[in-house]
LUMKE-879006 format. One record per residue (C-alpha): x negated, y, z negated; residue number from 1; residue in three letters. Coordinates in steps of 0.2 Angstrom, whole numbers, plus 5000, padded with zeros to 4 digits. Last residue first. Layout:
N
REC    u    v    w num residuo
REC    X    Y    Z NUM     ALA
...
END
This chain:
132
REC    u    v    w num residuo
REC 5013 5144 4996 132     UNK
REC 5011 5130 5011 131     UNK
REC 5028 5117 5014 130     UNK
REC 5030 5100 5014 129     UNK
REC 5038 5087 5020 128     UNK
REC 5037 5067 5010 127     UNK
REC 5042 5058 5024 126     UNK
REC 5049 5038 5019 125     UNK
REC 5047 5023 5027 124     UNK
REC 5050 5017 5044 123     UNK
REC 5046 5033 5053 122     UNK
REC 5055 5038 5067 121     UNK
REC 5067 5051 5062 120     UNK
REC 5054 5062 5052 119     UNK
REC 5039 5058 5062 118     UNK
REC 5048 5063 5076 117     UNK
REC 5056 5081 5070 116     UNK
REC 5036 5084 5065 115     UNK
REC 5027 5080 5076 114     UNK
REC 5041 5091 5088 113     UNK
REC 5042 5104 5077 112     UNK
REC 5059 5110 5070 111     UNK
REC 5071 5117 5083 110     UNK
REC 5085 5129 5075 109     UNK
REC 5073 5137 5063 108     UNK
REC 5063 5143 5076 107     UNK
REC 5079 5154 5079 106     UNK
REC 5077 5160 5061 105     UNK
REC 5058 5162 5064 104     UNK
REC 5048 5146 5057 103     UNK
REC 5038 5142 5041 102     UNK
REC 5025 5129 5044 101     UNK
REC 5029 5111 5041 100     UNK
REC 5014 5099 5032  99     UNK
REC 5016 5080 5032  98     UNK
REC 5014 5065 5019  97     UNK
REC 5019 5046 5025  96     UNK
REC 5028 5037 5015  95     UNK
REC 5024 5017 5003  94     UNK
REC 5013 5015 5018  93     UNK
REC 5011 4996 5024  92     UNK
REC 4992 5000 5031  91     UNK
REC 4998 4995 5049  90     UNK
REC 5015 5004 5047  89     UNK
REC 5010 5022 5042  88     UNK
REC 4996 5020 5055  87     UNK
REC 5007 5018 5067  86     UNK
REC 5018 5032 5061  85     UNK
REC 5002 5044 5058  84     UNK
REC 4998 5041 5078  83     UNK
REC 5013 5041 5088  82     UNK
REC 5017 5057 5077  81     UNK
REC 5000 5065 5080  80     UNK
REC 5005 5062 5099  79     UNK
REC 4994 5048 5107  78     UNK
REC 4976 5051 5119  77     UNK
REC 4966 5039 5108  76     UNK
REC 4956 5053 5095  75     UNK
REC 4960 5049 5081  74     UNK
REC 4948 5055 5065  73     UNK
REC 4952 5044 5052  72     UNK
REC 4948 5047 5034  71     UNK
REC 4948 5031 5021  70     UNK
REC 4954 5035 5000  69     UNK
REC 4951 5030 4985  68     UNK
REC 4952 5045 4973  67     UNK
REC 4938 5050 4963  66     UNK
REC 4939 5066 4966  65     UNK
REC 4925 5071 4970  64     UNK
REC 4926 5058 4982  63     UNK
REC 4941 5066 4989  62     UNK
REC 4931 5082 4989  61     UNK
REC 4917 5076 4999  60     UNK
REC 4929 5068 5013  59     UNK
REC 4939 5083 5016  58     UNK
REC 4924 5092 5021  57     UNK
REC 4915 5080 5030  56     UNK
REC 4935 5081 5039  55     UNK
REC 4931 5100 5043  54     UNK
REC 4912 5093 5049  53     UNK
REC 4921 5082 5062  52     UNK
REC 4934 5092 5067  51     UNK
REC 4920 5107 5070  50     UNK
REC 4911 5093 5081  49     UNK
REC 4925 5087 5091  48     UNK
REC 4929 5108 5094  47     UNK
REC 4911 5109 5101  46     UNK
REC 4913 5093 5111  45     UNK
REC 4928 5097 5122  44     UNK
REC 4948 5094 5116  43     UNK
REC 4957 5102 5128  42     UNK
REC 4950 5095 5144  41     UNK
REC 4958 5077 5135  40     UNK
REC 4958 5071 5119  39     UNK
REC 4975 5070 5110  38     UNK
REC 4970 5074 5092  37     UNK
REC 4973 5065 5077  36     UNK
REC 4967 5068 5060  35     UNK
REC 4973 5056 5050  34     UNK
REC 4969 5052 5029  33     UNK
REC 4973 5037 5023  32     UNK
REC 4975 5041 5005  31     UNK
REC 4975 5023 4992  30     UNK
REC 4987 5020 4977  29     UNK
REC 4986 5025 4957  28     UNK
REC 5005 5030 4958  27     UNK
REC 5003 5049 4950  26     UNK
REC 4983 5049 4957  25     UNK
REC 4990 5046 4976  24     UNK
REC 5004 5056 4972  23     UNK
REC 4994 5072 4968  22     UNK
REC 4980 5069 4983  21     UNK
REC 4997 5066 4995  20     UNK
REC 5002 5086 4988  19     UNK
REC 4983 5091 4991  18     UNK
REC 4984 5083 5010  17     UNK
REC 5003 5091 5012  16     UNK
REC 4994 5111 5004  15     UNK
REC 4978 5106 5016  14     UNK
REC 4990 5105 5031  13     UNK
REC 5000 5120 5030  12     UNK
REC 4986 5130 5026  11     UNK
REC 4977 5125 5041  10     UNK
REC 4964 5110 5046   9     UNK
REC 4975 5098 5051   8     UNK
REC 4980 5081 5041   7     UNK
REC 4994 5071 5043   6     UNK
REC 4994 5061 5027   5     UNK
REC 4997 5041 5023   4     UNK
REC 4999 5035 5006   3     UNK
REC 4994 5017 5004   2     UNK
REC 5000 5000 5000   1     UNK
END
């Protein structure tokens, strides 16, 4: 059993890892930690590099924390959604940890496509949460 956490190197996405940190401690379980990213033109090797050293970063102060815990840099060419769900069901996930940014009250309407997907097909529970 583990916790799984989208994680993306904003506010929104340190307050869902720290919020997973909290409930890995509170029910003594692992963090699988995922960073994915599509690949692709987009994605060239100065930006793979600054991933890399942002997810260092995570690393070190998970450790610090004595939390157990596995960081996964994905890069396969899937949606982030594709990505946290399967891994949410290989490692049996008791739910799966995202961040949501606030949105316009029009952007309200539509919520993010991750994030809307993760939400209606993940097979075990989304934990949602939202930056200070």
């Amino acid at each position: 059993m583990a916790i799984v956490v989208g994680y993306v190197a904003t506010k929104e996405g340190r307050a869902a890892l720290k919020q997973a940190a909290e409930e890995c401690v509170l029910r003594k379980t692992k963090l699988v930690v995922i960073s994915s990213h599509r690949g692709g033109r987009d994605f060239d090797a100065a930006e793979a590099t600054r991933f890399e050293a942002e997810l260092e970063r995570v690393q070190q102060v998970l450790e610090e924390q004595g939390l157990e815990h596995e960081v996964r840099q994905l890069v396969r060419g899937n949606d982030p959604a594709e990505d946290l769900i399967s891994v949410a069901e290989e490692e049996n996930a008791t739910f799966i940890v995202i961040g949501l940014r606030r949105r316009s009250p029009v952007g309200k309407l539509i919520l993010g496509s991750n994030a809307q997907r993760i939400l209606l097909d993940a097979s075990c529970p989304v934990l949602a949460v939202k930056a200070d």
